[in-house]
GUMAR-893992 format. One record per atom (N, C-alpha, C): y, z, x. Coordinates in steps of 0.1 Angstrom, whole numbers, padded with zeros to 4 digits, always signed. Last residue first. Example, Ala and Ser with C-alpha at 12.3 -4.5 7.8 and 13.67 -1.06 7.14 Angstrom:
<nodes>
-0022+0071+0128-0011+0071+0137+0000+0079+0129-0057+0078+0132-0045+0078+0123-0033+0078+0132
</nodes>
This chain:
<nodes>
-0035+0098-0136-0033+0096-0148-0029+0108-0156-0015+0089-0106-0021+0096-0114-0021+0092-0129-0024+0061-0088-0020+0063-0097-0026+0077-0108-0043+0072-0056-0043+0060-0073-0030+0071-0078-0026+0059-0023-0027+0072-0035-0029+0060-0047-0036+0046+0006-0026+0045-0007-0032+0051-0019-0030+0060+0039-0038+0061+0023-0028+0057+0013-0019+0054+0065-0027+0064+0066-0037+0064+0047+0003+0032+0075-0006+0038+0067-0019+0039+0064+0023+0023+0104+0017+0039+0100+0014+0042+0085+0034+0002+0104+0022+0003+0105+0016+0013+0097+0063+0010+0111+0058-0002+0094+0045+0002+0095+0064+0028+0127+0072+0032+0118+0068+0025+0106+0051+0011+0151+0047+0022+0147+0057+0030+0132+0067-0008+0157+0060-0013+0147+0049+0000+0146+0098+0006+0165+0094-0002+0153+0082-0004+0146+0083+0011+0185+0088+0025+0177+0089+0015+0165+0076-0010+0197+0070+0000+0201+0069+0010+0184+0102-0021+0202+0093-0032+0195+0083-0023+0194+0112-0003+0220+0114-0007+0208+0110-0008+0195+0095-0003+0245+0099+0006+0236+0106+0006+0224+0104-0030+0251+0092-0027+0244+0092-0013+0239+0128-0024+0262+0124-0037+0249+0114-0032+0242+0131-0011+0281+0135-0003+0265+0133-0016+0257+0114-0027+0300+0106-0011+0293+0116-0007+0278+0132-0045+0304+0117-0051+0298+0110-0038+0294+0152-0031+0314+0156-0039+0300+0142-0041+0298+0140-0022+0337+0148-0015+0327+0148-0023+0314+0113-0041+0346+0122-0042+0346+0130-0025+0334+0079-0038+0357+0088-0041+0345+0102-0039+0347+0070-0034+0383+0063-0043+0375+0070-0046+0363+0082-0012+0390+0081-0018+0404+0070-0036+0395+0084+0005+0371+0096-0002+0371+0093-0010+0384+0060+0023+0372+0061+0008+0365+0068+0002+0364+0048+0032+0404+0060+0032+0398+0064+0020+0386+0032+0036+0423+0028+0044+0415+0041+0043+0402+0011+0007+0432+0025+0010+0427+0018+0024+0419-0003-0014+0457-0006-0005+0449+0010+0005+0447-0013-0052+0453-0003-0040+0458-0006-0029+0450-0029-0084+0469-0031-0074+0458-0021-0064+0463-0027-0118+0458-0026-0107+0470-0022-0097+0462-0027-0143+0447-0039-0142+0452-0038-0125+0463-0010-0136+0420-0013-0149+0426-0027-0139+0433-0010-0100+0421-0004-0110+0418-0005-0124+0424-0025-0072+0413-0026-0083+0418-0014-0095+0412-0025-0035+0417-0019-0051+0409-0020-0060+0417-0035-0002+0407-0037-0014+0418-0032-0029+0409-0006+0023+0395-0018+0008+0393-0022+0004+0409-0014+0058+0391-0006+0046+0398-0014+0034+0390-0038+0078+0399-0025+0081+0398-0019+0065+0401-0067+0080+0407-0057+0085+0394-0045+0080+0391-0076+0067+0427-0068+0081+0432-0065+0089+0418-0093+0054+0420-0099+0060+0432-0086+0071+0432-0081+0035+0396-0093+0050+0394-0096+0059+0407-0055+0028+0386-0063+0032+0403-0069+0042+0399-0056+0007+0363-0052+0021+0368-0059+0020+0381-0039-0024+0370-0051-0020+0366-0051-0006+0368-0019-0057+0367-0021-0040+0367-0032-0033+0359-0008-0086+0372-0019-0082+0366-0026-0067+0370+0016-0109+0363+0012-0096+0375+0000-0092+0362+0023-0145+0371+0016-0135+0362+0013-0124+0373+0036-0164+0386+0040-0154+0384+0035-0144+0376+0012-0187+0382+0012-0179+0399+0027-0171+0400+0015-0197+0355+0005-0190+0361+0007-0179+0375+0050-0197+0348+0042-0201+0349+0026-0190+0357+0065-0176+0336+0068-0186+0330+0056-0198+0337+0045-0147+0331+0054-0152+0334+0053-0165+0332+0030-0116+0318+0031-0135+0317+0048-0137+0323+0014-0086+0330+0025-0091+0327+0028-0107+0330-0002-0061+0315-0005-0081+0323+0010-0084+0320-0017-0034+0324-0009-0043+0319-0007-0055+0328-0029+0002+0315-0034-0014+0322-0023-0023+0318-0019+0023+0304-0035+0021+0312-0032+0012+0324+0009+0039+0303+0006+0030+0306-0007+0026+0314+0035+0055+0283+0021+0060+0298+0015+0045+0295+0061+0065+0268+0056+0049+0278+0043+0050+0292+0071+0081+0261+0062+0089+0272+0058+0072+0281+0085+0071+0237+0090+0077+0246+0088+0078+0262+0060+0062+0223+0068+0054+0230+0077+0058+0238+0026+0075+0218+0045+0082+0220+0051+0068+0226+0007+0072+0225+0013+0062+0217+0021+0065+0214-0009+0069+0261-0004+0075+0250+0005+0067+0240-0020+0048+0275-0028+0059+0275-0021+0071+0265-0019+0014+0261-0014+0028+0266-0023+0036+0265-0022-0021+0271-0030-0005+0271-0027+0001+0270-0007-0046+0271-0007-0035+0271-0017-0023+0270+0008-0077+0282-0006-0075+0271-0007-0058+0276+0034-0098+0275+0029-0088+0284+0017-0083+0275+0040-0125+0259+0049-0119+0273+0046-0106+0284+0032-0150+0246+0028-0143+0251+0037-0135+0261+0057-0168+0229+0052-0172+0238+0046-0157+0243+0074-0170+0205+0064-0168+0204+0057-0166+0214+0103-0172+0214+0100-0182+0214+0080-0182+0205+0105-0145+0220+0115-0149+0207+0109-0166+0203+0077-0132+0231+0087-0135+0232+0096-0140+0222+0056-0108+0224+0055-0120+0224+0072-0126+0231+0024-0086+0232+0038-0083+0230+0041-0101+0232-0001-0064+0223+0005-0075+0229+0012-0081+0226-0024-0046+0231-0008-0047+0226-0005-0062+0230-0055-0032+0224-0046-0040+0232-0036-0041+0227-0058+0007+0223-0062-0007+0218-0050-0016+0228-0059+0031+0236-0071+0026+0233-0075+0011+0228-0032+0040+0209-0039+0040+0223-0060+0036+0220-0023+0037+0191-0019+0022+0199-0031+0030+0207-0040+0049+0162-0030+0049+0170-0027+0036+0177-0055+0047+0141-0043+0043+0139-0034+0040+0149-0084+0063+0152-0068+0066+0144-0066+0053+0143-0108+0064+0163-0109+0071+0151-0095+0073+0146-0123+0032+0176-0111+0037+0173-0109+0050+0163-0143+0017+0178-0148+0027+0182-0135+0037+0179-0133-0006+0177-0144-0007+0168-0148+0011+0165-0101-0007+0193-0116-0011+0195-0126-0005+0178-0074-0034+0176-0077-0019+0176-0098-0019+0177-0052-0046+0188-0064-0050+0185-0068-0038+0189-0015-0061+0172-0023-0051+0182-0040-0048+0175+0008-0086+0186-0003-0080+0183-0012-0069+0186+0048-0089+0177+0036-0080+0184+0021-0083+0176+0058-0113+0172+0066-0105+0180+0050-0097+0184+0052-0147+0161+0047-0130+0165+0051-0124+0175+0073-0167+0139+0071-0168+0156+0059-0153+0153+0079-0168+0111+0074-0181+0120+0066-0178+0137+0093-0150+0099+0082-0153+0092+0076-0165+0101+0118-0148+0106+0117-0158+0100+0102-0159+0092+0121-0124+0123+0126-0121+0109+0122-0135+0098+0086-0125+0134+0097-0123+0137+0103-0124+0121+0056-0105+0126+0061-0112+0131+0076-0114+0131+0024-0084+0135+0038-0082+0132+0046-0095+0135-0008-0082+0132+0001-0084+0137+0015-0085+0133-0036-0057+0139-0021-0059+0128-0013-0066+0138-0070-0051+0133-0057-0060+0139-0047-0059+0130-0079-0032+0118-0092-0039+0129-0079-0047+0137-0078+0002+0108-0076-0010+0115-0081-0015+0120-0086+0016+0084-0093+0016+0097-0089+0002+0101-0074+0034+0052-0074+0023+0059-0077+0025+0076-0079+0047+0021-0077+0044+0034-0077+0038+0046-0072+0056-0015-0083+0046-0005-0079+0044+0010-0076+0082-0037-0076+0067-0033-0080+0059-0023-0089+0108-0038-0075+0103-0043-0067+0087-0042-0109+0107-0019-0113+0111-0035-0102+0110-0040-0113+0071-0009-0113+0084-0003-0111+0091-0021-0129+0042+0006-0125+0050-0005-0124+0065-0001-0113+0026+0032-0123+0036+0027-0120+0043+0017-0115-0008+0044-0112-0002+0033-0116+0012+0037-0105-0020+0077-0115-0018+0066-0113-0006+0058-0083-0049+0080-0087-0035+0081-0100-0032+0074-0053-0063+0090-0068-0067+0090-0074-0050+0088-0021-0071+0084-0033-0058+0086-0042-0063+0083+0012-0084+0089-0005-0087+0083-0014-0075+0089+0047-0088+0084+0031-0083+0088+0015-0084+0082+0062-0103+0072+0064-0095+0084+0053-0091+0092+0068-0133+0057+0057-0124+0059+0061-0119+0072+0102-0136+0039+0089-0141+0050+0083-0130+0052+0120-0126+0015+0109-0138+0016+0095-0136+0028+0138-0110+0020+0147-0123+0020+0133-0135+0021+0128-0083+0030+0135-0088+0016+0137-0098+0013+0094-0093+0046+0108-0091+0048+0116-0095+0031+0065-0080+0034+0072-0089+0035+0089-0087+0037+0026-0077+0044+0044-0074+0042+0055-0078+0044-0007-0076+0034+0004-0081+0039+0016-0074+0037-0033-0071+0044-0025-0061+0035-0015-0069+0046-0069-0066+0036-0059-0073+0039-0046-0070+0032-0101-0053+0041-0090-0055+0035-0076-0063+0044-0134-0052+0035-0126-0059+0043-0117-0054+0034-0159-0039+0014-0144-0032+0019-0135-0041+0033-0174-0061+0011-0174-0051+0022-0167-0047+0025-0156-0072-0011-0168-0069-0020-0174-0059-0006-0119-0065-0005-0133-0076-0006-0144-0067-0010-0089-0059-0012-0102-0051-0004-0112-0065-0010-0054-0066-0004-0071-0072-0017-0081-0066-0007-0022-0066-0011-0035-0056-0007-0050-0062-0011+0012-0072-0003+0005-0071-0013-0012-0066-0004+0048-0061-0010+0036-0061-0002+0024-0064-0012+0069-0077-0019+0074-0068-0011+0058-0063+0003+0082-0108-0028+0069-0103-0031+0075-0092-0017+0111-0107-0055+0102-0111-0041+0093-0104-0037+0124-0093-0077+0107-0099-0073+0105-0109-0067+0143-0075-0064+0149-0088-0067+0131-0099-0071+0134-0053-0059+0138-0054-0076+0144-0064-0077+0099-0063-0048+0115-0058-0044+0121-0057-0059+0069-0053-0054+0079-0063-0054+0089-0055-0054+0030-0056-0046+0042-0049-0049+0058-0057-0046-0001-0058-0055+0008-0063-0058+0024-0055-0057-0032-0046-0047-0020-0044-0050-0013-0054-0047-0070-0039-0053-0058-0048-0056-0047-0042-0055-0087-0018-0056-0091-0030-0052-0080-0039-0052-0090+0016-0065-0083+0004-0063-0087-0003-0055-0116+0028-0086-0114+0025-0070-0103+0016-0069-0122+0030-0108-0115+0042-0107-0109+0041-0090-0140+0008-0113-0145+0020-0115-0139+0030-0109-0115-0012-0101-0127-0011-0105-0133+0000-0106-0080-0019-0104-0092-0008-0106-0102-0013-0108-0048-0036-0096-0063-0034-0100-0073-0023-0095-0015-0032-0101-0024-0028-0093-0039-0027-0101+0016-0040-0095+0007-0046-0101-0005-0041-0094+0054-0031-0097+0040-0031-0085+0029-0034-0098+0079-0035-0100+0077-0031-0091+0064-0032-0085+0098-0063-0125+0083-0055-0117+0086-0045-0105+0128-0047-0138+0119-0055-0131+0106-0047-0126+0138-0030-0155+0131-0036-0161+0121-0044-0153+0156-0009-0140+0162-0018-0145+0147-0030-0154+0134+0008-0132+0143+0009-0142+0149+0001-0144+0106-0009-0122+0117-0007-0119+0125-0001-0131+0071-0009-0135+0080-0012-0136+0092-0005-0128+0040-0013-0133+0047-0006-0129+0057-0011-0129+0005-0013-0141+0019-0026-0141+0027-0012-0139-0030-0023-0136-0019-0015-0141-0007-0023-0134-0058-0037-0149-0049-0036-0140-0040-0027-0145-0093-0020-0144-0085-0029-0145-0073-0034-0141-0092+0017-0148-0101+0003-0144-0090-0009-0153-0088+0050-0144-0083+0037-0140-0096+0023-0142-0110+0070-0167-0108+0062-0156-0102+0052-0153-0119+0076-0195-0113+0082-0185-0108+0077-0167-0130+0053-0204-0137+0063-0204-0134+0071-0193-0106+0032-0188-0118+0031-0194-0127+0043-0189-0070+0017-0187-0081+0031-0182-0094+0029-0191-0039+0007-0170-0052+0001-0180-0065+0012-0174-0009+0013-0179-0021+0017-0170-0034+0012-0176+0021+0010-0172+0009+0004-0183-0001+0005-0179+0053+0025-0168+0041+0020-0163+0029+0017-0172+0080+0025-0178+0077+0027-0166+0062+0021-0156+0095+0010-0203+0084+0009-0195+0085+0012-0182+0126+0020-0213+0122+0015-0210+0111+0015-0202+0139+0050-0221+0132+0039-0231+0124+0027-0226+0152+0064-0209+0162+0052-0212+0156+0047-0223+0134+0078-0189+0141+0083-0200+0151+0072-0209+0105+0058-0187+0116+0062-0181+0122+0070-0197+0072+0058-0200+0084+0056-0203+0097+0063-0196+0038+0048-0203+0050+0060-0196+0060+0052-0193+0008+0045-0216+0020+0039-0214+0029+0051-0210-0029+0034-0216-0012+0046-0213-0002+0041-0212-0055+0017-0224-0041+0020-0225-0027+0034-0222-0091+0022-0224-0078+0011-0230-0065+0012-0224-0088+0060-0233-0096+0047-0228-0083+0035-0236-0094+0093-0217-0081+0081-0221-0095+0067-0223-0116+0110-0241-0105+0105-0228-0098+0094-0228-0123+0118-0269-0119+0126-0255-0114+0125-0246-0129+0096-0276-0141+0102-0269-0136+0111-0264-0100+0078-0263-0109+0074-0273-0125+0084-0271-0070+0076-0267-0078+0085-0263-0088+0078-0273-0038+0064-0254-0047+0058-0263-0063+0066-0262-0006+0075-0250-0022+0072-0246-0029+0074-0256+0031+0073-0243+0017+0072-0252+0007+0066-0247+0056+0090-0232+0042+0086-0231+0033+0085-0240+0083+0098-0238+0085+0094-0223+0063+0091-0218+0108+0100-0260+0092+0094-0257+0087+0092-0243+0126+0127-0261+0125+0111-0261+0110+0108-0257+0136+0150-0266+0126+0146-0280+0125+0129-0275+0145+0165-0242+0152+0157-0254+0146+0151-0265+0121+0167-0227+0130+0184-0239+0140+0181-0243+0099+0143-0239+0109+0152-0231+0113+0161-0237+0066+0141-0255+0082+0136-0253+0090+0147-0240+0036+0121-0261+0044+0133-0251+0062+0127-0251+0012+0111-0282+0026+0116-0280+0031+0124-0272-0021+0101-0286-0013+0114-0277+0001+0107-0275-0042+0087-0309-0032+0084-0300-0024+0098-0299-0075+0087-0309-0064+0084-0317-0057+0082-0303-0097+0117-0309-0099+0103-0312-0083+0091-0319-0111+0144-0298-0104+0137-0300-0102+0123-0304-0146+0158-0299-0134+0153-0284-0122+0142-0295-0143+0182-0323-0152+0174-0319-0140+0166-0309-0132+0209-0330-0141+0207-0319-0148+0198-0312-0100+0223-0334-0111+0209-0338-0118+0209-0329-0080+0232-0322-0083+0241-0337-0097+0232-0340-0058+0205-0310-0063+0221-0315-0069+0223-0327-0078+0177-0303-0068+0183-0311-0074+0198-0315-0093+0174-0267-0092+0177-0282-0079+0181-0288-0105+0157-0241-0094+0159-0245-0094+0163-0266-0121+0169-0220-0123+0165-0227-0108+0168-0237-0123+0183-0190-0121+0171-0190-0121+0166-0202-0125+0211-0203-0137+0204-0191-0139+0190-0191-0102+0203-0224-0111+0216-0221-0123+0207-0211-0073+0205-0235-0083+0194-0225-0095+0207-0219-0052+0200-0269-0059+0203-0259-0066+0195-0247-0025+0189-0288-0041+0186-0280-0041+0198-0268+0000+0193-0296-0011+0196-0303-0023+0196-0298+0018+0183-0272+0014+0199-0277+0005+0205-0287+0015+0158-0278+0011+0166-0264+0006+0181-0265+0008+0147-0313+0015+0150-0300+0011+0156-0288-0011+0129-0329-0008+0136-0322+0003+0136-0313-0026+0103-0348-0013+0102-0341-0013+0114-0341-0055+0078-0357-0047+0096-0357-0038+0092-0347-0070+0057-0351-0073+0067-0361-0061+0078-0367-0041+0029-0351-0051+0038-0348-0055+0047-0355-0024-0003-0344-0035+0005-0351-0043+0015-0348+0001-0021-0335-0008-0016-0333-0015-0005-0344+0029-0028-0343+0019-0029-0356+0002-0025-0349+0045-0020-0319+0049-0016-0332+0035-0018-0342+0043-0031-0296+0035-0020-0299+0034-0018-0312+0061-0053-0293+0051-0052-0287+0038-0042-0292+0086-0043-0300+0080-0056-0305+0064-0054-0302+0090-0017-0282+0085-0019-0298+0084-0033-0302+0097-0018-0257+0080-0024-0260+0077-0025-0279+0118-0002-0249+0120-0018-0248+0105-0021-0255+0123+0022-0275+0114+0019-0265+0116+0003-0266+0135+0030-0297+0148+0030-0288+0133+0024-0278+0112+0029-0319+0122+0019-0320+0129+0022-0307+0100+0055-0318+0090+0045-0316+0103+0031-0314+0111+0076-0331+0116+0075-0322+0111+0060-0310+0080+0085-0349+0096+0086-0349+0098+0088-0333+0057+0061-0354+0061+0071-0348+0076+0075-0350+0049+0041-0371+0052+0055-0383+0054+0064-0372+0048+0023-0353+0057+0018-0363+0061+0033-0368+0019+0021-0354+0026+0033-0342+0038+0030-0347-0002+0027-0380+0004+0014-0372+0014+0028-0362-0030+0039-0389-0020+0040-0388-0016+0034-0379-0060+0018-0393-0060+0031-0397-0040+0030-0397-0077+0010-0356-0073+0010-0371-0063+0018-0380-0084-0014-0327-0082-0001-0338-0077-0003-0352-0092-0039-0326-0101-0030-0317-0098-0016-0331-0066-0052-0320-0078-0059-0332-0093-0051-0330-0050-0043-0303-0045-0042-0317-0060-0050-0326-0063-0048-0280-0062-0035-0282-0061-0036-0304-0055-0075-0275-0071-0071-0272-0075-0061-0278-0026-0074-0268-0036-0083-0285-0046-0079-0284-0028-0060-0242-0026-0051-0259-0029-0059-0274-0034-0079-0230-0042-0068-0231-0042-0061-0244-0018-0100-0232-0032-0103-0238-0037-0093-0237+0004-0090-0225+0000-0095-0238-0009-0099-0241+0002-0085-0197+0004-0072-0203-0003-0074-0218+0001-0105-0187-0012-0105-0188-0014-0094-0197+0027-0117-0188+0016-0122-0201+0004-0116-0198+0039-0099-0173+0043-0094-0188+0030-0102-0196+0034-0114-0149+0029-0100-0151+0030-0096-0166
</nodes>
């Protein structure tokens, strides 16, 4: 992540001119002054000297859009951001700075606009997150533990397909999301097509769930469930009619056993409402009772495994980065 940082800003330093950032005061306690120090620009400002009038960023008192570099400090006089204004808006480069001095975030921007990649740092210095822009639309994330193990990462495709993995602290992939992208006017949101969830190893799948075409949430209901064993092995396929796991309402359900001619197979009873019709092997029974098909221990299992993977699942939008 740091070398892509260094080809951006060698890209930058042979672009401008004029005053080195070196003549900032207070430009040395920042971890990036190696880095920044002999950069070049028209003009050096502070926060309080500019203005932004209908998105256009000017030096008071001046009317034509600005052109240089913007200084923002804290109400300790510490550096906590420099941007690179080119036309009035950001272009190229922001930088934001913890109070310590150290790189908070590097945002790569053109003609006012996220584009390309941005970098996010931990206070302690480690990555936290790596994120690409194309015309102000995220298209990419990268995110990491402060041990940088990979924590989650995100790639939308050229038909908003997206893919969004997650990872247990210690390495393995917990989950996978199949989805389709939607830009939204603060960033981007997500329409499930399948998520499955797996065990702490990253080897076996505890739950899949297959969400119809026709779906307008997130929710469970409406879609298949399907629930695995420790072994991986299929263990019950689900419908709910609600996605409270509390409420455990229940369309339809298959329940696998260890061989074929113990599989129960539950259907609602449309003729009355109320209950399943179930077949099992070749003879059919009608239950208004699901503990007459699942056990105590097999309903708080899955109510678990339930509330769990409704608690990882549940994202609704990943927000851009303000500028």
């Amino acid at each position: 992540m740091k070398k892509l940082i260094m080809v951006i800003l060698l890209g930058i330093s042979s672009v401008l001119n004029a005053i080195k950032l070196s003549e900032i005061n207070g430009l040395k306690r920042l971890n990036m002054y190696d880095q920044i120090k002999n950069f070049e620009t028209d003009r050096i400002i502070s926060k309080e000297e500019s203005k932004k009038v209908n998105g256009i960023i000017y030096a008071k008192g001046e009317d034509s859009p600005f052109n240089g570099v913007i200084v923002t400090r804290d109400k300790k006089g510490n550096i906590i951001d420099l941007s690179i204004i080119k036309n009035g808006k950001l272009d190229f480069l922001s930088f934001k700075f913890y109070e310590n001095g150290k790189v908070r975030l590097i945002l790569g921007v053109k003609n006012g606009m996220l584009e390309g990649w941005t970098q996010e740092y931990y206070e302690s210095g480690e990555g936290k997150s790596q994120k690409f822009y194309k015309n102000g639309k995220l298209r990419n994330i990268t995110e990491w533990y402060d041990k940088s193990s990979f924590k989650r990462t995100l790639e939308i495709g050229e038909n908003m397909e997206a893919d969004l993995y997650f990872y247990y602290p210690n390495g393995p992939e917990e989950i996978h999301i199949e989805a389709i992208a939607v830009d939204k006017e603060n960033g981007v949101g997500y329409k499930y097509k399948t998520v499955k969830l797996n065990d702490e190893l990253g080897r076996k799948l505890k739950v899949k769930i297959e969400y119809p075409e026709d779906s307008k949430d997130n929710g469970l209901v409406n879609g298949l469930n399907y629930f695995y064993d420790k072994n991986g092995k299929l263990k019950y396929e689900i419908a709910f009619k609600d996605a409270n796991p509390e409420n455990f309402k229940i369309k339809n359900i298959i329940v696998y056993g260890d061989y074929e001619a113990s599989k129960i197979q539950c259907e609602q009873n449309l003729k009355t409402g109320v209950g399943w019709i179930c077949k099992k092997e070749n003879s059919l029974f009608e239950t208004n009772d699901v503990k007459e098909v699942l056990s105590n221990d097999e309903i708080k299992e899955i109510k678990e495994i339930l509330k769990y993977a409704i608690n990882k699942i549940n994202i609704k939008e990943d927000e851009n980065i303000k500028l």
